[in-house]
Every structure is written in structure tokens, then in C-alpha cells.
N, C-alpha and C positions, 0 to 999 in steps of 0.2 A: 369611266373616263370623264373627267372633268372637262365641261367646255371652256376653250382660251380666247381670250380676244385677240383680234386679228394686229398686225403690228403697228397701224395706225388707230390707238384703242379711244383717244379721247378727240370725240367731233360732235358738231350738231347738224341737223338737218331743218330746214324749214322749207315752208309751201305754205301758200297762199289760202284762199276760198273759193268755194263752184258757187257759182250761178247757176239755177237749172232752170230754162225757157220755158219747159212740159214736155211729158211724155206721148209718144206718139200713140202708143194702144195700150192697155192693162195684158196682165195676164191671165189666163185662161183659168176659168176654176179646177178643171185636172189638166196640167202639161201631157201632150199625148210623147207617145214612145216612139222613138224616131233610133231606128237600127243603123247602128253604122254611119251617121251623120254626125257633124261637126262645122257648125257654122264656122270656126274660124281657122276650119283649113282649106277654107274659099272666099278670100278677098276680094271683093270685088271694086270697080272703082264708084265713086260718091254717082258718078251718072246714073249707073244701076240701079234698078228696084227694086227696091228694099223686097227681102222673101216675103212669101205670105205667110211661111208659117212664126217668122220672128215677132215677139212678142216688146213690151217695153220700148227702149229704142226712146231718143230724143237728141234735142239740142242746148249745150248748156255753155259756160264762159266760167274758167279760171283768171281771177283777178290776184291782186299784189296784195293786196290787205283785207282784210284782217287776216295774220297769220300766225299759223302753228310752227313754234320754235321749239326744240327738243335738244337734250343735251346728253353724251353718252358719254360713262368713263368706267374702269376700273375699280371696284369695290368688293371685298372680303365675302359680302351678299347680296341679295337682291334689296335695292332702298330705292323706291320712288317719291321725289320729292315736289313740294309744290305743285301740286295736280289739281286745279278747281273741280275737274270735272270727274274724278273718281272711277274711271274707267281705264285708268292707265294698267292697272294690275287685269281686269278681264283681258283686256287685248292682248296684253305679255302672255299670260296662260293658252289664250287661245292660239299663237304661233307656237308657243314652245310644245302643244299637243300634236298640230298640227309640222311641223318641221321631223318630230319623232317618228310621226307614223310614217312621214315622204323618207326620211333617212332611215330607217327601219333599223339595223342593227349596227349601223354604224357611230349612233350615239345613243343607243340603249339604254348603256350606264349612266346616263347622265341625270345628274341631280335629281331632286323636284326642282318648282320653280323657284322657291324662296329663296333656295340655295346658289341660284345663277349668280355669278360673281360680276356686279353690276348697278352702276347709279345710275336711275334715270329721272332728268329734271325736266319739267314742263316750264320753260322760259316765259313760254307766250304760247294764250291760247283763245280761242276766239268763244263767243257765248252758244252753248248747245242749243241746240232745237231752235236755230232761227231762219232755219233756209239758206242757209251758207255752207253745206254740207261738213260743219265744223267738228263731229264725228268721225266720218270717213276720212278725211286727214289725217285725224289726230292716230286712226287705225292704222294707218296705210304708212304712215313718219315710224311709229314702234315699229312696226313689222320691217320696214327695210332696213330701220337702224339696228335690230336686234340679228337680220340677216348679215349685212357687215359687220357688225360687233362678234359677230359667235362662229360665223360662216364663214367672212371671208368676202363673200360673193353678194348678189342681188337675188332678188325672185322674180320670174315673170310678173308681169300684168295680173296674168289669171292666176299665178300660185299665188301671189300676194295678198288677193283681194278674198281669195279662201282663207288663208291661213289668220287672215284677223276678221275674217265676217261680212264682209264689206261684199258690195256687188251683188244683191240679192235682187235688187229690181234695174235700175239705173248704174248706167258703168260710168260717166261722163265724168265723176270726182277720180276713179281709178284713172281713166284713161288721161286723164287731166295732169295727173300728181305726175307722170311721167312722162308729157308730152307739152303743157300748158297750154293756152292760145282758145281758140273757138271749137270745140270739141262737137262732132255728130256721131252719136252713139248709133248704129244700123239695128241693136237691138238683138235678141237671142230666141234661139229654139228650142233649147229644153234649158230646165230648171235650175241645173248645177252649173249652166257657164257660165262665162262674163258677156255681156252684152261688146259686141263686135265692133272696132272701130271703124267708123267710114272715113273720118278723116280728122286733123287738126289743123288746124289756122292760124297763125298770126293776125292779130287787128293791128290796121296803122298804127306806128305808138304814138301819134298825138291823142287821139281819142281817149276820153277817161271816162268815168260809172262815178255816177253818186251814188251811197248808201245811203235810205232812210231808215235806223233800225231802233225797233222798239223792244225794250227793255220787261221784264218778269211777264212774259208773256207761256199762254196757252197752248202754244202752236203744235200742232198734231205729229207726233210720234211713239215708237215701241207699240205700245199693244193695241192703241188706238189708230196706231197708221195701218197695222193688220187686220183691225176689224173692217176701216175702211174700205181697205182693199176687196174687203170680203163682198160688201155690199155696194157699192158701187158699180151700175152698169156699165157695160163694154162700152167700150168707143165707137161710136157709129164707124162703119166702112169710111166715109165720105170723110169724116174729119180729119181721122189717121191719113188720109192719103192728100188732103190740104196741109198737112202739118208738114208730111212728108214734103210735098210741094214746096212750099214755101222752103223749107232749110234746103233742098235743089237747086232751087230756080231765082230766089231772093237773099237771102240771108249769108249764105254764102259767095254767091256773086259779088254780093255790094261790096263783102269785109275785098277779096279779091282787084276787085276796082277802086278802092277807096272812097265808097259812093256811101256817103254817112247817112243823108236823106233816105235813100232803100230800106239802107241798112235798121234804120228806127224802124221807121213805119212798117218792115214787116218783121219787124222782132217783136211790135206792140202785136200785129195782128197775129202773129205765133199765140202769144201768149194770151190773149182775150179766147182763143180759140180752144187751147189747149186749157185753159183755166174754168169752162164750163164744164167741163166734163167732170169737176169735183164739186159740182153747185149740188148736188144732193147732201156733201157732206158742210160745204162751206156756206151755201148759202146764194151763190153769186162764185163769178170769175176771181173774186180775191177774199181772203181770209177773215177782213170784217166790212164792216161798213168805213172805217177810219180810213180803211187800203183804199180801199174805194171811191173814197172823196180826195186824196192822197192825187191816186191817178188822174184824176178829170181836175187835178187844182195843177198837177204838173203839165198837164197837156195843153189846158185855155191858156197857160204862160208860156207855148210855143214848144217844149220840150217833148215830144214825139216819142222816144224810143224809152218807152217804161213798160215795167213789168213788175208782177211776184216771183219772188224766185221761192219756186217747191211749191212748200206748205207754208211760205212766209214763216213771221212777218216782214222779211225785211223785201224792201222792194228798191228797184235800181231804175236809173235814169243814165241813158247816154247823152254824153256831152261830146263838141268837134274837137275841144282842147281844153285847157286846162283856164284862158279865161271864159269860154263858156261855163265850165264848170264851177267855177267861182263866180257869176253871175247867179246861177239857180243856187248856189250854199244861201247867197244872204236870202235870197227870195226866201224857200224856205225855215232860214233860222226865227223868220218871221212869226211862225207858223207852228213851230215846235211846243208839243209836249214836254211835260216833266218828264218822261219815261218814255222820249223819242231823242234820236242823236242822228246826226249828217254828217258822213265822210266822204272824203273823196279819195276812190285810187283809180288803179289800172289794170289793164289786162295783163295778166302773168305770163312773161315770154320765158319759156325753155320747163324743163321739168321740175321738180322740188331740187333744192341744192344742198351739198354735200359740203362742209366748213372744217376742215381738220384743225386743232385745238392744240 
């Protein structure tokens, strides 16, 4: 049986970029076996303590730019067009294996993949491996649009972020793509879930984020963020539960109150916190020494709420509006590299959007 597209066939999707604050604990060198459990068929509310046995877990931010634009229509075969990043065709394969196995013989016959009757164009898409989770997007955009293109329907959270790969350590870009705003990932207990959401947030929408993001960069991914993983020690008890702390008691209050000052100051202290905990691989709480003078040049100019996002490089600064924001652009354009660029957006309100064509 040949797959058909659904009757609204030609649309785009886009969604935005993650910020990720840091992660509250690594994961265990062996996930232990846990019978009959299921973290996320026990919700609990954001006051709650975090389990002891969830792993991973953090706090991150969906913003409006840089984004992933995709476009879906009707075609004789399968033809992916304009793709910078070259992973549009693994991610198609990887749902349409994974969709066969969850639909079992109800599209059996179906094609291989070449033969899926379908263009897909990559409009806009943001630079990989810069700490903007511009991967997982681009993962999480084919998979829903390949599931309303063929399906009909959506995938959950958790079938979605399996079916194109996504969700392996950090959930905050999945839970992000379908929810947007200030995302706190609760973190997971065994190996195969998705990290459990605690909550999403709206930020006031005056408040904006600067980018400062640097261009043919080295920044740590694929086999090298696995090795990392590998050797990298645990998270002290004490920090996980300061980290923890803070996205409780600070971070989400402030966004809550519209209390901007909190809000910086302990997104900074998240992230100085959470950012030593890679100092065996990095070096220091940021990715180079540049990041690092970056921070203490944004901070002696008054601007408080800066961070790395991930593995860098790109690092983000909060601004109250949009002329603070454009007071630190010129500061910085001052200051700029050949192979550094500043923008400025916002936090992404609502989920990835759906554009019928």
C-alpha cells in the first residue's frame, strides 16, 4: 500500500532554537533496571523533588530565532531539497523505520524510503553544533511533518523524539518544540524515556536574548560528546540539588513575577554552576577562554543574565526590552570578531507552528 498525504498535503512547519542553562546530574555509567516504573506516568507538580533516581534533567529556553523552516508537498518520490546540513535524509529513514515497526502491518507494504511520494525543503535552518540545539529541531520539524504528511495525525512527545533520535540525554528542545516558553526538564529514570517535563513558562514578552554567535567553530558533538560523557565525573550531590534549587526557588519565580533582576542573576548563577561540571572537558565553566572574557566583558557593562548555552559557542545575554537590547548590540558590535555575529530575538511563545500552503 502506497503511503497518501493527508488532504491538506502542501505546508511548512517551523520552530524556533533551545537554549540549554545545564544539566542537573549526568547519567549513570550502567542505567539500573527499574520493573514496572515509568516516570512519566507520575506527574508531579514543579514544587516536588525531583526523584533520586532521575538522571539528566535541566533547565533550558525556546527562543524565536534562529529558525528551522521546512516545507512539505506532494512529489512522484522522495526529493529533499536545499538542506545545508545533510541529515535531512537520516532523519526521514529514521521515522519511516521507526513508524513501520509502531504501525506494524498496517503499512507493511510500504515503499522504501526513496520511494515516499514527497518534497521536502529546508527554507531556513540554523548553523549545527553551536549550542542552539539546531539538530533536534531540524529532527523533531521532519518527524511531525512526515507524521501529518503520511499519517494524518501527530506523535507524542516521547514517540516523536524516538522516532528521529532525539531525547537521548536532555528533553528541554523536545519538550520545547511542543510547548515553547522556559522549559524544566525533571529528567528521567531509565535509558529509553524522555526526560519528564516539570513545567513550561511563558517569559514576559518585553524581555529579549542576545546572541553572540561564532561561526566554523569546534564545539563538542556525535562521538566526541560521547566520549565526553564517558569520562566526565558525576555531579556532586550538592550541585545537582543547588541546580535543582535554583530552577525551584529562583529562576522560575522571577520569570512568574516578572522580576528580571532574579531572573538574570540566577540564570547566571545556574549556569557558572552547571558549567564546571564540563571543566575537565572544557577547560573552565565556558567553552574557550573567548566565552570567557565574552562573560566578564558583558557583565562589568551591567548585563547580569548571561550564559553558554550547552557546549556553546554561542552564548546569550538577557535584556528587560528591546531598547536595553539594543544598547548592549552596539556595545558589543564594538568588540566583534570576523567570525562572531549578534542578534537579537525572543522567547518562543506556543509550540512549533503549522502554515497550510
Amino acid at each position: 500500500m502506497m503511503p497518501s498525504a493527508s488532504s491538506h498535503a502542501r505546508f511548512q512547519i517551523t520552530t524556533g532554537s533551545r537554549l540549554h542553562f545545564g544539566l542537573y546530574r549526568f547519567a549513570p555509567k550502567q542505567w539500573p533496571s527499574i520493573e514496572g516504573r515509568d516516570a512519566m506516568d507520575h506527574p508531579r507538580d514543579l514544587t516536588a523533588q525531583v526523584a533520586t533516581e532521575a538522571w539528566f534533567g535541566g533547565v533550558g529556553l525556546m527562543i524565536q530565532d534562529p529558525t528551522t523552516c521546512l516545507e512539505f508537498e506532494p512529489h512522484d518520490h522522495l526529493v529533499v531539497q536545499h538542506d545545508p546540513t545533510g541529515r535531512a535524509i537520516d532523519f526521514i529513514e529514521r521515522w519511516f523505520r521507526y513508524v513501520r515497526d509502531l504501525h506494524g502491518s498496517e503499512i507493511a507494504e510500504w515503499p522504501t524510503t526513496l520511494q515516499l511520494p514527497l518534497r521536502l525543503t529546508v527554507r531556513r535552518s540554523p548553523p549545527q553544533h553551536s549550542g542552539l540545539g539546531a539538530g533536534t529541531q531540524l529532527a523533531l520539524a521532519i518527524g511531525q511533518g512526515l507524521s501529518r504528511f503520511f499519517l494524518g495525525s501527530e506523535l507524542s512527545p516521547e514517540d516523536l523524539a524516538r522516532s528521529v533520535g532525539r531525547g537521548l540525554r536532555s528533553a528541554v528542545g523536545t519538550h520545547g518544540f511542543f510547548r515553547g516558553g522556559l522549559i524544566v526538564d525533571r529528567g528521567k529514570s531509565q535509558a529509553n524515556q524522555l526526560g519528564v517535563l516539570d513545567g513550561a513558562f511563558r517569559l514576559p514578552e518585553e524581555w529579549r536574548v542576545v546572541l553572540i554567535m561564532h561561526r566554523n567553530s569546534s564545539a563538542i558533538h556525535g562521538a566526541r560528546e560521547l566520549h565526553a560523557f564517558d569520562v566526565l565525573p558525576e555531579i556532586p550531590a550538592q550541585t545537582t540539588q543547588r541546580l535543582q534549587q535554583l530552577s525551584r526557588d529562583a529562576i522560575v519565580p522571577s520569570v512568574l513575577a516578572d522580576d528580571f533582576e532574579t531572573f538574570a542573576d540566577s540564570v547566571y548563577e545556574y549556569g557558572i554552576a552547571a558549567g564546571h561540571c564540563f571543566s575537565q572537558i572544557q577547560g573552565g565553566p565556558f567553552a574557550s577562554a573567548r566565552a570567557q572574557g565574552w562573560v566578564e566583558q558583558l557583565r562589568d557593562w551591567g548585563f547580569h543574565g548571561v550564559g553558554q548555552s550547552s557546549w556553546g559557542p554561542t552564548l546569550f545575554c538577557f535584556a528587560k526590552n528591546t531598547e536595553h537590547a539594543d544598547h548592549l548590540v552596539a556595545k558589543i558590535e564594538t568588540s566583534l570578531q570576523a567570525t562572531e555575529s549578534v542578534i537579537v530575538t525572543q522567547p518562543q511563545v506556543g509550540p512549533a507552528r503549522i502554515q497550510l500552503l
